[in-house]
N, C-alpha and C positions, 0 to 999 in steps of 0.2 A: 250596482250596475253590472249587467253580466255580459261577456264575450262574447264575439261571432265565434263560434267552434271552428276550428283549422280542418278544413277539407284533406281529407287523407291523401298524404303522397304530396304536398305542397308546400316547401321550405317557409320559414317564416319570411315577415316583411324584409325587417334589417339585414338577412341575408342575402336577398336580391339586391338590397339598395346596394349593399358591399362588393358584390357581383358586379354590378354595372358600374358603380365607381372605379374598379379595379380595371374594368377593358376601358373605361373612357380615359384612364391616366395610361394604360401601355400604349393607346392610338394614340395618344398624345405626342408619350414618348418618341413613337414610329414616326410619325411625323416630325418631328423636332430633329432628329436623329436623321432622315432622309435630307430634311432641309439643309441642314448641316454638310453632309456629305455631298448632293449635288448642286449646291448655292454655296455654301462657306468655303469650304475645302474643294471643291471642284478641281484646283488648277494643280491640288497634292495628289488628289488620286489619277488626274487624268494622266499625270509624269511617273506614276507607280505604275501602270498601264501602259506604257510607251516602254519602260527599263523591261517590262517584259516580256518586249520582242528587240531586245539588243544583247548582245554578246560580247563581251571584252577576252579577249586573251591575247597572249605574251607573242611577239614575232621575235626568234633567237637570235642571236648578233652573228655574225661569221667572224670564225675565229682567225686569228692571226695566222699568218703563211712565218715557215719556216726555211730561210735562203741561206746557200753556201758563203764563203768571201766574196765570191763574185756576183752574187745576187741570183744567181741559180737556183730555184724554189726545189727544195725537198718536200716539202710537207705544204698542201695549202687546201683554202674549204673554198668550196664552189657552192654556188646556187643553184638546185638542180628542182625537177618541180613532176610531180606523178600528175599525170592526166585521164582522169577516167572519163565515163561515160554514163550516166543512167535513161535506161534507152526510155522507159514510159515518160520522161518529161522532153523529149528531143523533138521538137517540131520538126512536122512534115517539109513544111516550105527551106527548112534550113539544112536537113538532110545531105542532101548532094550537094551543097559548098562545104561542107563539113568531110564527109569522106573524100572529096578531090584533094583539100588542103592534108589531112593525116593522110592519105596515100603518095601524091605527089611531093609532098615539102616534109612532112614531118617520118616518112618512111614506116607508117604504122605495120607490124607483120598482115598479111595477107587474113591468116586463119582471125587474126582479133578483128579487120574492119569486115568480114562476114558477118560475125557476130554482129554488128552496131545492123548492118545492112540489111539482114534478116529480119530484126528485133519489129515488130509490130507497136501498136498505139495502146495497146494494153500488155505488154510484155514489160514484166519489171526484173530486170535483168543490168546487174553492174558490172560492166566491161572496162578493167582496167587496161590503156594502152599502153603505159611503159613509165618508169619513175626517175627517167636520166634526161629530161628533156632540160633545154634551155630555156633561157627568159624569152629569146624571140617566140620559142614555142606557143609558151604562156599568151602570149602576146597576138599572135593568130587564135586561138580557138576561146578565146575568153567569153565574147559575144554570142557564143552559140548556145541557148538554153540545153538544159539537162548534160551541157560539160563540165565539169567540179576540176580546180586543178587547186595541189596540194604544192604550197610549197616546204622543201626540204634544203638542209645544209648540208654535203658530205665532206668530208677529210679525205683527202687522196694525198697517195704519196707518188708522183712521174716516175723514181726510179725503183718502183717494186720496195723490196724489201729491204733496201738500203738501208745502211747503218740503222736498221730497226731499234736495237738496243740502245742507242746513242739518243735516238729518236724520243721511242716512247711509245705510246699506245693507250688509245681509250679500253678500258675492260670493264664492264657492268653499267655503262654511262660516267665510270670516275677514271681520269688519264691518269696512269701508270709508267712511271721509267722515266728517266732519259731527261730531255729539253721541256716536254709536254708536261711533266711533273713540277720540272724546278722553274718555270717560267709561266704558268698554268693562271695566274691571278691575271698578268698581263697579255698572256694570249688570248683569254677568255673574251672580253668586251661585255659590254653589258646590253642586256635586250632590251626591245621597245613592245610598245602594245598597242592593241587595235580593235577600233568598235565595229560592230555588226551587226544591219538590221538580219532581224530572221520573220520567216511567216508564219501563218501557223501552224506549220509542219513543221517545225523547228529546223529549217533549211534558211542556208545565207540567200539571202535579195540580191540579187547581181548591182552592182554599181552603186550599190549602198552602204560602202567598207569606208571607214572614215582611220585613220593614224592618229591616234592622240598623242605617240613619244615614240621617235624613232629611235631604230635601233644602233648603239654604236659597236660599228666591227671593233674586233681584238689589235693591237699591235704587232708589229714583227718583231724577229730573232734573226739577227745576220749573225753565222756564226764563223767560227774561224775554219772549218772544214774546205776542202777542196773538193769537190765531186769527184773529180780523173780520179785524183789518188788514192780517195776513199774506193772507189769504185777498183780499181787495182789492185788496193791494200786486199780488200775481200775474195777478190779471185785469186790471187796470189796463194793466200792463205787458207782457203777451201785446197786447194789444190796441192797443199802441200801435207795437208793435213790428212788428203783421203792417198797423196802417194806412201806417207810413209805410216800409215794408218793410226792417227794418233789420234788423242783421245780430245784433242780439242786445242787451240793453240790464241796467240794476239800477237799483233801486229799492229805500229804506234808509228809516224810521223810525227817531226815535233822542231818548230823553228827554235832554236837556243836562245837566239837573240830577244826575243818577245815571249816565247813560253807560251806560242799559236799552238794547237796540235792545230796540227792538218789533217791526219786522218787516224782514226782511231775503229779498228776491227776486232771482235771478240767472238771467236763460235767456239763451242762447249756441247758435244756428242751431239754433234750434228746442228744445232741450234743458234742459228744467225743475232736471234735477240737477247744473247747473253751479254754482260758486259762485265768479263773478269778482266780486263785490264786495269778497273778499278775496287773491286769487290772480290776477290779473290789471290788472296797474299800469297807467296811461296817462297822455298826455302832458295838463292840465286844461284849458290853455287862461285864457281871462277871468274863470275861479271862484278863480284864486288873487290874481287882481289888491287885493282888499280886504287881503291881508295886507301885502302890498308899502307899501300906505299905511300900516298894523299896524308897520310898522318904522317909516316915515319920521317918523312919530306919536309912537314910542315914544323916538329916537334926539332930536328935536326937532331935524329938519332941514328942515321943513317943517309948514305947516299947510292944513287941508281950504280954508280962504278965500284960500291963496295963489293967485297965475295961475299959469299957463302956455302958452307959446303953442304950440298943434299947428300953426301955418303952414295950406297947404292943405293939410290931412290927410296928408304924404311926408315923410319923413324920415330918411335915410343916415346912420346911426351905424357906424365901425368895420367898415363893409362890410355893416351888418348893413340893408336897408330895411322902413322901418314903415310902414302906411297902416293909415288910418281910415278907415271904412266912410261915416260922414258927420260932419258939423262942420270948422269951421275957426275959422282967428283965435285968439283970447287966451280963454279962460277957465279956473276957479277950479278946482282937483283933487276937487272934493267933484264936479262935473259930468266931469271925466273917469273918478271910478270910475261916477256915474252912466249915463254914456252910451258908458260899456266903451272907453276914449281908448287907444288899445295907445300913443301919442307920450306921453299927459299923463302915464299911468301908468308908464312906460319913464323918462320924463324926472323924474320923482318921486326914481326909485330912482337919481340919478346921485350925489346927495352919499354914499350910503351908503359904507360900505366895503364889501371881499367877507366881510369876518369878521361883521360886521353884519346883512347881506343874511343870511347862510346861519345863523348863530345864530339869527335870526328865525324863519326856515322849520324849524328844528330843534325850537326848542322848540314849534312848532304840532303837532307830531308826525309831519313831513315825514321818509322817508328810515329809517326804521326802523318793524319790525312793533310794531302796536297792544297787543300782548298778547292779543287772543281767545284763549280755549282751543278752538280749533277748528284741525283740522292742514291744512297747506298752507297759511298765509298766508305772505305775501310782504313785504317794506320797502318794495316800491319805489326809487326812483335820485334822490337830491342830492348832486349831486358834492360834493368839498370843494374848497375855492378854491383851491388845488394845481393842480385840475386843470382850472378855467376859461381860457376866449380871453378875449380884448378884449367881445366883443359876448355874452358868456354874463350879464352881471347884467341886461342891458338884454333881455333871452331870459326870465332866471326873472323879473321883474318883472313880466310877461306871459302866464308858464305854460306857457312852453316851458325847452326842455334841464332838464325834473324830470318824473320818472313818480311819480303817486301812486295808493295803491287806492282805488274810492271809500268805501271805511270808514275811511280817512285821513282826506280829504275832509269829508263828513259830521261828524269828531270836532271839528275845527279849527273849524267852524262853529256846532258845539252850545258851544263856546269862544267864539265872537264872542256867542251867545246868551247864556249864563248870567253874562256881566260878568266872562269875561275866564279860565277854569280852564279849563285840561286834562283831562277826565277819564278814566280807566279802561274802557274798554267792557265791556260786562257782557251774556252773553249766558245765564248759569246764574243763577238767583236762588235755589237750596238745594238741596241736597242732602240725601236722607231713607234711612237703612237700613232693612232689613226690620225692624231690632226697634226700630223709630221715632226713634232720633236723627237730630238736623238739623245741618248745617253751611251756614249763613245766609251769604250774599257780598254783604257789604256797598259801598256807591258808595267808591269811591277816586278823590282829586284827585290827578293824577299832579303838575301844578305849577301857576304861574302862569303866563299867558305875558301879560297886558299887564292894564292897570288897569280896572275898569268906568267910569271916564270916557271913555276911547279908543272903547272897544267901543260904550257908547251916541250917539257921535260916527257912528260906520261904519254903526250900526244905520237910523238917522235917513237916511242917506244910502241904506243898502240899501233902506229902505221908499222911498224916492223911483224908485229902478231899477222895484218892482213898480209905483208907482202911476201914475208917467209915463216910464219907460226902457224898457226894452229887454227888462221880465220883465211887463208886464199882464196876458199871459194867467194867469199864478198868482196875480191877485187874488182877492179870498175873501170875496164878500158887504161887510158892514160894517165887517168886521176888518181891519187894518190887518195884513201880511206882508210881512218884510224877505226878500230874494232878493238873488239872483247870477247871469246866465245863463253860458254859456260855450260857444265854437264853436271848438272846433279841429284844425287838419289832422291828418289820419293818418299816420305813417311808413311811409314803405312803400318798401322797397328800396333803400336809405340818402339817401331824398328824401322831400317830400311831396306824395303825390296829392289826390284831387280828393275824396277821400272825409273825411269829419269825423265826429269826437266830439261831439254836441248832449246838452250837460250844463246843469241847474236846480239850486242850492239855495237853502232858504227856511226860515226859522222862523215860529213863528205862538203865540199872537197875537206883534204884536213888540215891541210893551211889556212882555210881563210873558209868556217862551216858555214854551210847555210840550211843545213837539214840534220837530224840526228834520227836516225832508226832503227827500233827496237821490234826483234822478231823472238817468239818461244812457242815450242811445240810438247804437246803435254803428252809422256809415254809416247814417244814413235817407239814401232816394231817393223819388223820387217828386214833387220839389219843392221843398220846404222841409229845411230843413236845422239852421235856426240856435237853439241852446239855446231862445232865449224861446219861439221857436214851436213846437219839438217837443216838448221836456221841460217847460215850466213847466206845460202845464196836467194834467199826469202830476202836478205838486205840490200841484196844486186839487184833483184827483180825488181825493188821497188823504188832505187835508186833510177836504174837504166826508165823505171815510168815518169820519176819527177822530172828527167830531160825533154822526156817526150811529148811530157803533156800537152795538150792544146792553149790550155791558160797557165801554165808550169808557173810553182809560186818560186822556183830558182831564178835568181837575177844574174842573167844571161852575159852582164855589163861583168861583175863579179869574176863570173867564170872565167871572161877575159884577163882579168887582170892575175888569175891564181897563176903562179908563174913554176911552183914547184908539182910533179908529176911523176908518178910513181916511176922507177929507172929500169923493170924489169919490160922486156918484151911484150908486146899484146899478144894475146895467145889468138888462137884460130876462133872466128867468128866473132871477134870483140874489134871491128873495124865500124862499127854501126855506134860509138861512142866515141867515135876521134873528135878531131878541133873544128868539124863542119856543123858542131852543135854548139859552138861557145859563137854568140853574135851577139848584135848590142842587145840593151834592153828594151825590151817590147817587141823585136823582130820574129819572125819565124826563122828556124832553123834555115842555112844556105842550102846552095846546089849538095849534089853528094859530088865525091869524088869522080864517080864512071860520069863519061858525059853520057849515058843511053840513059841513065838512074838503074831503078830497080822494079822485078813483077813483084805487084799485089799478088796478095797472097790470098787462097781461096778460103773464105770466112761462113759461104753458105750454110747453115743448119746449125751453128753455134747461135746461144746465148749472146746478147749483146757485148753483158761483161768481157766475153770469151773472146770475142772478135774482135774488142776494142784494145785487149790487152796485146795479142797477136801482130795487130796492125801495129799499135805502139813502139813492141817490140823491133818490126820491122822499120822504124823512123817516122812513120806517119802521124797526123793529125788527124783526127777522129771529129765527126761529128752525125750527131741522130738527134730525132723528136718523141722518138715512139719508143714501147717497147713490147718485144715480141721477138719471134723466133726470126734469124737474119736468112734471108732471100736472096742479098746479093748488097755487091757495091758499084758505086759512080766515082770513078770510076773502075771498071768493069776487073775480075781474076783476072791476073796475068799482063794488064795494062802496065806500061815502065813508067814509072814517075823517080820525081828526088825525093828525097826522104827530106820532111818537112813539110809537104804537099799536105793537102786535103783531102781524105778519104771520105765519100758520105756512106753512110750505112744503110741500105732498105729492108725494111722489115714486114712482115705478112702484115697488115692490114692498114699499111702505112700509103704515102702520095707516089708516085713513080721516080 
């Protein structure tokens, strides 16, 4: 039986069949697979199709505010919110309620509501009006199509540049320095997040924002800090820095009793956000010579009525030579720490041992960092007697071969101050969560380092330095203030040059402290050079501000009762610190003496700082909101008030 011959160009049968079997199983498939997707699964895709037109993203938490003792914000974040405009989607009809409200209430510039005003129904044009608005802002122009408003967090600081360094600072979006670094996990707060529909422009749907997790703000930092005095500390200290042209200088308030600073100023070649009072060690000089007695006291190898003879002021120990600037002959160690003896005081420290010597300076809190929770601080350099020469006791007994910070410094002196404790520095005083609990940081005694009979020994002695040594200039009115000056060479190129460290401390009153302050000035030129002359009256200045404060953390009650008072005359101008400033506690300073008072003094065209310190100076009470260049006071230059009154400050773009 023979075949149909296969017409040319016609695949065989079972080809076709296989052809048509193969589209009849993928229509099948199509179908099965359709059914599937819009019957089975329907309700999975139709929720894949809705996700993508919603939007999630993060709303930032605002961070924690940074307040003085008295709840005075330094540092705090606002909610501020940019408001633009895209004119192609702005309807006609809403137009002119839109530019009445952003010209009338929201103050939009003139030249930017042009722009919206002009803009036509096909003009696509994005007009941003300003990125500092408030929430009420937000709150008027929401409803109005083609308005987008963004919101923003900022950090602002009220008083400028204040204690910058103390502070901190965001750099790169990571906070840098200060409180913002060491407090940085609890200031922070944690963010929330938020849905939104979009269209298919991929633009937000007005009224279609849902909150899935709100945001929790950050915590505060109440810190030990005083505004006034900080604020003073830093003009004080600019200023003394640029009179005797120095290369940079710090300045340390510091309550003895609790181990509060109160205010703490660091500028370094110009530069306000340094902070070498705790990051930058140096060699002290004549401010450590009280402790050297502090040993020889405590060891009973010596007493303040023993002699000593400094010869003519020369004297070659071990290779090492000392001179004294003036005195000779035989006298008693209570006059060489009085008249800064680098022989009496050198010869002092010869029975000690070196174990002696350096456990002294040790437990002052020499040679190891304070504890501040503030990052970058340093220990500083006390060798250990290992690794002393022949001439290194007779060096530290003097204030050389030891680097200390001056918030070292400072502590060791609120120690000679309060009878004789070490204390803890404290630069936090609470800490507050957003949902109100406190963590309170209470004063810690670190130890004891000598007895209160030593310490009112050295005191009695220090009050002699201010009232006829080598510290006068930080005399203070009636009150009687124990000081320390100190002048010493700089290291410089493994010698020392011609330049010096001009260091002051001092407590006050010094019967009964309630402040200790630490002033140094790094290389002054221009003349003078020597601690008493350049730093001590950096210690008056800033003593004469703690009385005057508005909220003064001195207890006024206190004052009252210190009954001993320096016995020398009040020199000319020093009547503005008599006994019309010691009142109870809480009160404001009394009348003054004149019954007329006294004229304000004209403040026009200073800096804030500048004006407030001025008025202080002259008895007043300071108060401002703003800051800016000063315009005038309420009341007015030349008005008589008493000193204690209230001065207010008006500043260019401030209320009347």
């Amino acid at each position: 039986m023979s075949r149909r011959p296969r017409r040319p160009g016609t695949a065989p049968a079972w080809r076709r069949r296989s052809l048509l079997a193969g589209w009849l199983c993928a229509g099948a498939l199509i179908v099965g697979r359709s059914f599937q997707v819009q019957v089975l699964d329907a309700g999975e895709w139709r929720e894949r199709a809705e996700l993508q037109h919603l939007d999630s993203e993060e709303i930032p938490a605002a961070r924690g505010a940074i307040l003085d003792r008295n709840g005075v914000p330094l540092v705090v974040s606002r909610e501020r919110f940019e408001i633009a405009v895209a004119t192609n989607e702005l309807r006609a009809s809403q137009k002119d309620s839109l530019l009445t409200i952003l010209r009338d209430e929201l103050k939009v510039p003139a030249s930017r509501l042009r722009r919206v005003e002009r803009a036509g129904a096909d003009d696509r044009e994005w007009v941003v009006l300003g990125s500092r608005f408030g929430p009420t802002a937000r709150q008027r122009v929401r409803r109005f199509h083609g308005v987008h408003v963004t919101r923003m967090l900022t950090r602002e600081m009220p008083y400028g540049d204040l204690a910058l360094g103390l502070l901190g600072r965001e750099v790169d979006g990571v906070w840098r320095g200060g409180i913002e670094q060491a407090f940085d996990e609890h200031l922070a707060g944690h963010p929330g997040r938020e849905q939104k529909a979009m269209d298919n422009a991929g633009r937000a749907i007005p009224g279609q924002t849902v909150t899935l997790r709100d945001p929790v703000p950050g915590g505060s930092v109440t810190l030990t800090i005083d505004v006034d005095l900080q604020e003073i500390s830093e003009d004080v200290l600019a200023d003394a820095i640029a009179e005797h042209e120095a290369r940079g200088g710090d300045l340390l308030v510091l309550d003895p009793f609790t181990g509060e600073v109160l205010a703490l100023a660091s500028i370094q070649q110009g530069n306000t956000n340094a902070l070498s009072a705790i990051n930058a060690p140096y060699e002290p000089g004549s401010t450590l010579k009280p402790f050297t007695v502090v040993a020889a006291l405590e060891e009973g190898v010596a007493a303040l009525e023993d002699s000593v003879d400094i010869g003519m002021g020369y004297w070659n120990f071990d290779g090492r030579a000392l001179r004294d600037t003036h005195g000779s002959g035989v006298i008693t160690f209570a006059e060489a720490l009085q008249e800064s003896s680098n022989i009496g005081i050198a010869k002092m420290a010869l029975p000690l041992t070196p174990e002696e010597q350096y456990a002294n300076l040790r437990d002052f809190g020499f040679g190891s960092p304070t504890g501040l929770p503030l990052p970058g601080e340093t220990s500083g350099r006390l060798p250990h007697p290992e690794e002393w020469s022949r001439p290194t006791p007779q060096s530290l007994a003097i204030g050389y071969e030891i680097s200390v910070t001056p918030l070292q410094m400072t502590l060791a002196y609120g120690a000679l101050a309060n009878g004789g404790q070490l204390m803890e520095p404290r630069i936090v005083r609470e800490t507050t969560t957003a949902s109100g609990e406190r963590e309170r940081f209470e004063p810690r005694v670190l130890r004891r380092v000598t007895t209160p009979a030593i310490t009112r020994e050295i005191s009695e002695v220090l009050v002699r330095v201010v009232e006829d040594g080598t510290g006068t200039r930080a005399q203070l009115g009636p009150y009687q203030v124990a000081g320390k000056s100190g002048t010493a060479k700089i290291a410089e190129r493994g010698g020392y040059g011609g330049q010096y460290f001009a260091s002051f401390v001092g407590y006050f009153p010094a019967d009964d402290p309630q402040i200790v302050v630490y002033a140094k000035l790094d290389a002054p030129r221009g003349g003078e050079y020597y601690g008493g002359a350049v730093a001590a009256p950096l210690i008056r200045a800033t003593m004469e501000a703690a009385l005057a404060s508005r909220e003064s953390p001195l207890s006024r009650a206190r004052l009252v009762r210190s009954n001993r008072v320096a016995t020398r005359p009040a020199a000319s101008g020093e009547d503005l610190l008599d006994s019309r400033f010691v009142t109870t506690e809480g009160e404001p300073p009394a009348a003054a003496s004149t019954a007329d008072g006294a004229r304000v003094p004209d403040v026009r065209g200073l800096t804030p700082r500048s004006a407030i310190r001025r008025l202080h100076a002259a008895g007043y009470r300071v108060s401002y909101d703003q800051s800016g260049p000063v315009i005038g006071t309420v009341p007015g230059a030349g008005s008589r008030l008493q000193p204690g009154d209230t001065v207010r400050l008006r500043v260019r773009g401030g209320g009347p």
